[in-house]
N, C-alpha and C positions, 0 to 999 in steps of 0.2 A: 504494500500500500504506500502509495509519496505521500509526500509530506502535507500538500496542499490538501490530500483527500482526509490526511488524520486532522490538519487544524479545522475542516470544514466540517468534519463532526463532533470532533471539541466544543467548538463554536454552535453546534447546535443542540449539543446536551447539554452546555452551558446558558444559552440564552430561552431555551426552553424549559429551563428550572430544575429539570432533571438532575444536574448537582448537586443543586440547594437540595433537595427532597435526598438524597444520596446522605446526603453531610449528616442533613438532619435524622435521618434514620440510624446512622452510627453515632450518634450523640445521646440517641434516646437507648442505646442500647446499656451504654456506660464499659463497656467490658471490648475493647479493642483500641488497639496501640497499632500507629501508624509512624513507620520508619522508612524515610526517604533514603536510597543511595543517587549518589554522586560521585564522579570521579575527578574528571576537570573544572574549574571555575570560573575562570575568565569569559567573559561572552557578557553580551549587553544585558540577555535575556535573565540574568541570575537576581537582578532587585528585582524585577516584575516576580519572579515567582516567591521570593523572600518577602513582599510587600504584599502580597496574595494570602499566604499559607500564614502570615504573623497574624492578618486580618480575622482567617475563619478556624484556626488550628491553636490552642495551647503547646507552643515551641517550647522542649525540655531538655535536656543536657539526659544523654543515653542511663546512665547509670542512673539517676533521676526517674525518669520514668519508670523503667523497670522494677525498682524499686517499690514505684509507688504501684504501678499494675500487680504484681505479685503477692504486696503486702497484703496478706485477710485483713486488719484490722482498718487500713486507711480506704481499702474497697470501698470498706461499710459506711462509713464516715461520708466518701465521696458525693460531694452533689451533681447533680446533670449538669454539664455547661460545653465547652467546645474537646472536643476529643486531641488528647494527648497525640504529639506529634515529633518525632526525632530526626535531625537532619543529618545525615552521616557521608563523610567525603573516602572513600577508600585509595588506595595507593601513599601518598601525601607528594602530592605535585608544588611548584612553587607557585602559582595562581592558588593556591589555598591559603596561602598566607600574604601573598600583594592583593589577591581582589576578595576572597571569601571572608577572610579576617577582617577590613575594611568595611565592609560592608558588615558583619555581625557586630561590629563596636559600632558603626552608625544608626542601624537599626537594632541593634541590642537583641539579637538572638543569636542564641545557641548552639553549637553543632560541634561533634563528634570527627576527630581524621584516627581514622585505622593505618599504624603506619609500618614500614619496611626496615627496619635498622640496619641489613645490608647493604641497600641502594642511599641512604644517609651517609652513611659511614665512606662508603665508594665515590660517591657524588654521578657515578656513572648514570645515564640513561637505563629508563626499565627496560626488560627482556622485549618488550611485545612493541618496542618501537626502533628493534632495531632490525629489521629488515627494510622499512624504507631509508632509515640512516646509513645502513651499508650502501645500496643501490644510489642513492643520492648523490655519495662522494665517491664511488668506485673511481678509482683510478686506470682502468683496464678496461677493454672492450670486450672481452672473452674472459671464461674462467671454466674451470671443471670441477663439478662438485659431486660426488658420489658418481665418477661414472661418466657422467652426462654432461655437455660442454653447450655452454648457454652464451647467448651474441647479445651483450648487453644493449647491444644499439636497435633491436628488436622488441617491440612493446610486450608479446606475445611471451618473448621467453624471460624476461625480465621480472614479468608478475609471475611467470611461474617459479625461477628461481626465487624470488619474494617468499613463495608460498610453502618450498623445501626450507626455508630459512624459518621460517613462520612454527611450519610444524615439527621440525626437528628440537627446537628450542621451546614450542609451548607443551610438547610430550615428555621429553627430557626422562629419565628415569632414575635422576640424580643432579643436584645442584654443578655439580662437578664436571658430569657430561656435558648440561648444557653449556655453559663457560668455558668447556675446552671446546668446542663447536663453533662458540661466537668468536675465539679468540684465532682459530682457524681462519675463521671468514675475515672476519680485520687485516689477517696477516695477507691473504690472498687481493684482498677489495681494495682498500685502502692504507696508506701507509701513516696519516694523520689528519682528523676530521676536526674542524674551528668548530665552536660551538657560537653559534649566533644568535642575536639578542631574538627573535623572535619562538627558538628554541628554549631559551632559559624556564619560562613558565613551565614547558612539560618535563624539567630535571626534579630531581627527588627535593626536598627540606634541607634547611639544612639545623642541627641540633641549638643554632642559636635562636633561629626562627621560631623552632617548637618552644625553647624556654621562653621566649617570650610572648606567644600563643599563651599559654600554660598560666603564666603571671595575669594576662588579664583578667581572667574567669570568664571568660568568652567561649574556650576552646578545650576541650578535653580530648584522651584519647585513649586508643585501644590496640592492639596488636593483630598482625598480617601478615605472622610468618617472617622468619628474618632475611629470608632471599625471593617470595614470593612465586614459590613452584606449583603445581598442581599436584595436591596432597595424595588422590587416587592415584597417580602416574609414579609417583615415586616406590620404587621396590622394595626398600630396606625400611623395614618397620622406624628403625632406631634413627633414621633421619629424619623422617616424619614425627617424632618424637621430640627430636632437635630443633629442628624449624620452629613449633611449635612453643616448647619450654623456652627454651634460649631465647624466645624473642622478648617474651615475659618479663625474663631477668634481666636484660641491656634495657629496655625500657624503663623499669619500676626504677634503675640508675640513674638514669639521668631524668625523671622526671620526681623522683623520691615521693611519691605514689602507690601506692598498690593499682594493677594494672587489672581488671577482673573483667575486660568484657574484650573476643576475638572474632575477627571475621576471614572467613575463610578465604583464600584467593579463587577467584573465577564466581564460587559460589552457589551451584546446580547439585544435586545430590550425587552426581558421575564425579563430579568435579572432587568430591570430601572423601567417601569411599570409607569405610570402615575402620580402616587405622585412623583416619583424620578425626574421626568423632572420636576417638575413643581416646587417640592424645589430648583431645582437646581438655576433657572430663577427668584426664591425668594428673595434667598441667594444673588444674582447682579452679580453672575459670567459672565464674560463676552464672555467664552467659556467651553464648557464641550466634551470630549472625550469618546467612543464607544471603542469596542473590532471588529466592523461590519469590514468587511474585506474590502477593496478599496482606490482609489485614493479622496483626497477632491479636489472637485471642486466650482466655486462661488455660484452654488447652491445648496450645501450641509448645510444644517442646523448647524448653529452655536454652538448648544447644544446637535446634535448628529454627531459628528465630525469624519470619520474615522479612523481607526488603522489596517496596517495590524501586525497580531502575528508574531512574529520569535522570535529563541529559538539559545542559545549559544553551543547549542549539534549541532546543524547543521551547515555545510557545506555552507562555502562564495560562493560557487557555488548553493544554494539554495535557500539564502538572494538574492543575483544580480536577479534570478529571480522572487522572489514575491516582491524583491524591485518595477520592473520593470513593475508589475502589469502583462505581460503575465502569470504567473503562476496563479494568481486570474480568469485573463479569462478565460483557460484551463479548470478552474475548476470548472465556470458556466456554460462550454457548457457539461461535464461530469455530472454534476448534473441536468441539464436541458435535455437531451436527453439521457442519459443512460437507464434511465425506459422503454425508447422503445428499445432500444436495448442492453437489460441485458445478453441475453443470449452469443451475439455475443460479447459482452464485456469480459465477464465472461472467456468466451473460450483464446478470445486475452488474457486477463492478463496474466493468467496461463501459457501460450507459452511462453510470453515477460517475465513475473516471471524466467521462469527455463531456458530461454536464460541469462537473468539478472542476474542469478546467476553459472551459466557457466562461463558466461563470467566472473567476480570477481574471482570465485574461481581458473581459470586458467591462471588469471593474476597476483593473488597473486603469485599462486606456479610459475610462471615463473622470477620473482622477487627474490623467493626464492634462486631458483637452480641458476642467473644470482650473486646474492649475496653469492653464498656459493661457486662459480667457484671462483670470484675475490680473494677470501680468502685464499680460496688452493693457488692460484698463489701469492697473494700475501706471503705466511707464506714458500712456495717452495722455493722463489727468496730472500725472507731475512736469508734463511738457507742455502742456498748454496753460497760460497766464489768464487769469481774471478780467473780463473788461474792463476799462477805467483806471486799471489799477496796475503796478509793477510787479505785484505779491503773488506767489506761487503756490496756488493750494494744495494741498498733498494727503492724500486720502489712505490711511493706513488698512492696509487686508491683515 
């Protein structure tokens, strides 16, 4: 589905109430905890949805919440009012601390970064951005990789070498292999890569950054693994084990904290796999976070806690809805009965597609011509003098 066709029914389960009625219906329930992930922050669109969700959501600091959701006795206590809401950033990028920080000390809300202390510590770029970063700066037209000899000057085998890079490194079956693979590829690709300011945002934290996150009471945080591997993929119980504890321990150091809440990397039930829950529950955390899309409820597992995704490229009209959980449901009845009815699906999209974009493109252009009337009249009426008189009247749009 584009983009234009998801803001176009945002936009109509928003202005059709259907939200509001959404909101309201998880507010009358009292018993559901709603946690946002985020990964990057930078983008225009991140105060629209922070000035939205502060509006119709009780924003809490993660341990806070849970806290308060779990507790028997403050349940009971609880009055109805706007349903508990937690902002959580995973990775910790530096746009988490030049624009997401900025913005939570401006608007004085809350939020959680799940962080990495081996890409800290390193300063290095995360695993999963570096295959356009090879390819970017290769310095070679040709290379052989497993075998297979790919013509870098060819878009075709470019993305595909991208994509041996991509999975070799996000399968990895040890922190070890994967870093002797990328170290491989550096050596092969390029011989030294500048880092440019427009890159700096997507690098890791740096430890002074966090302490002073930390210091404001703005920002809290949680552990992610100290290398950020995919916990199912890894073979060896005992590093999964490591990943896991060790990050705990570097953490609670330099923030002198107890560190009691984990988010898994990736985040999908394939992604955790058995050993990952069970180090988790080792470790003593006292809660662990999912990427599983929905609302937490009292009978939601402690250690596979929900998160719906949203993203700073989208539309506070698209957040308001998978805030609200109607967009989640839509999307279980679409997944759950589509199969029987593909075809007649198939047929609707396609209508509503090129209605969808009718309508955009002839709302844009009438915006246009509406903005380029005003123009003329305005640029007409500052050029033309008053009779009688020397004076230039000037007509603000």
């Amino acid at each position: 589905m584009s983009r234009r066709i998801e803001l176009f029914l945002a936009a109509c389960l928003y202005y059709s109430g259907l939200i509001a009625v959404a909101r309201w219906w998880t507010q009358r329930s009292r018993q559901h905890l709603v946690i946002l992930c985020y990964h990057n922050a930078d983008g225009r669109n991140l105060r629209q949805h922070l000035r939205y969700l502060r509006r119709h959501y009780r924003i809490l600091h993660l341990e806070e919440a849970l806290e308060g959701f779990y507790a028997p006795s403050t349940r009971k206590k609880q009055k109805r009012g706007r349903t508990p809401l937690v902002l959580t950033f995973d990775d910790g990028y530096q746009d988490n601390y030049t624009y997401a920080f900025a913005l939570a000390r401006e608007l004085r809300v809350p939020f959680t970064i799940f962080l990495v202390p081996g890409y800290i510590e390193s300063g290095h770029c995360f695993w999963w951005q570096e295959d356009k970063r090879l390819l970017s700066y290769a310095q070679v037209d040709e290379v052989t990789v497993e075998g297979h000899t790919y013509c870098l000057d060819k878009v075709d085998e470019s993305k595909a070498l991208a994509q041996v890079i991509d999975t070799r490194v996000r399968y990895a079956t040890s922190v070890v292999e994967r870093e002797k693979f990328l170290a491989g590829m550096r050596k092969v690709l390029i011989e030294t890569a500048p880092v440019f300011a427009e890159e700096k945002t997507t690098l890791p934290l740096t430890w002074a950054q966090v302490q002073t996150m930390k210091e404001s009471g703005w920002v809290s945080f949680g552990a992610h693994t100290m290398h950020h591997p995919i916990l199912a993929c890894l073979t060896a119980a005992t590093e999964v084990q490591y990943e896991v504890s060790q990050c705990r321990t570097v953490l609670e150091r330099h923030l002198n904290y107890p560190v009691r809440t984990f988010a898994y990397p990736i985040g999908q039930l394939e992604d955790i796999g058995d050993h990952g829950l069970h180090a988790v529950q080792k470790a003593n955390y006292s809660w662990a976070l999912t990427t599983i899309g929905g609302f937490n409820t009292l009978q939601t597992n402690p250690y596979l806690l929900r998160r719906i995704v949203v993203d700073v490229d989208q539309h506070w009209l698209q957040v308001a809805a998978k805030a609200s959980g109607i967009w989640g449901a839509l999307s279980h009845l679409y997944w759950k009965y589509g199969s029987y009815h593909a075809s007649i699906f198939a047929s609707a999209s396609v209508s509503f597609g090129n209605f969808a974009n009718r309508f955009f493109f002839k709302f844009s252009r009438n915006i246009q011509v509406i903005s380029a009337s005003f123009q003329e009249a305005h640029s007409r009426i500052n050029a033309k003098p008053c009779s009688g008189s020397a004076t230039v009247t000037t007509l603000t749009v």
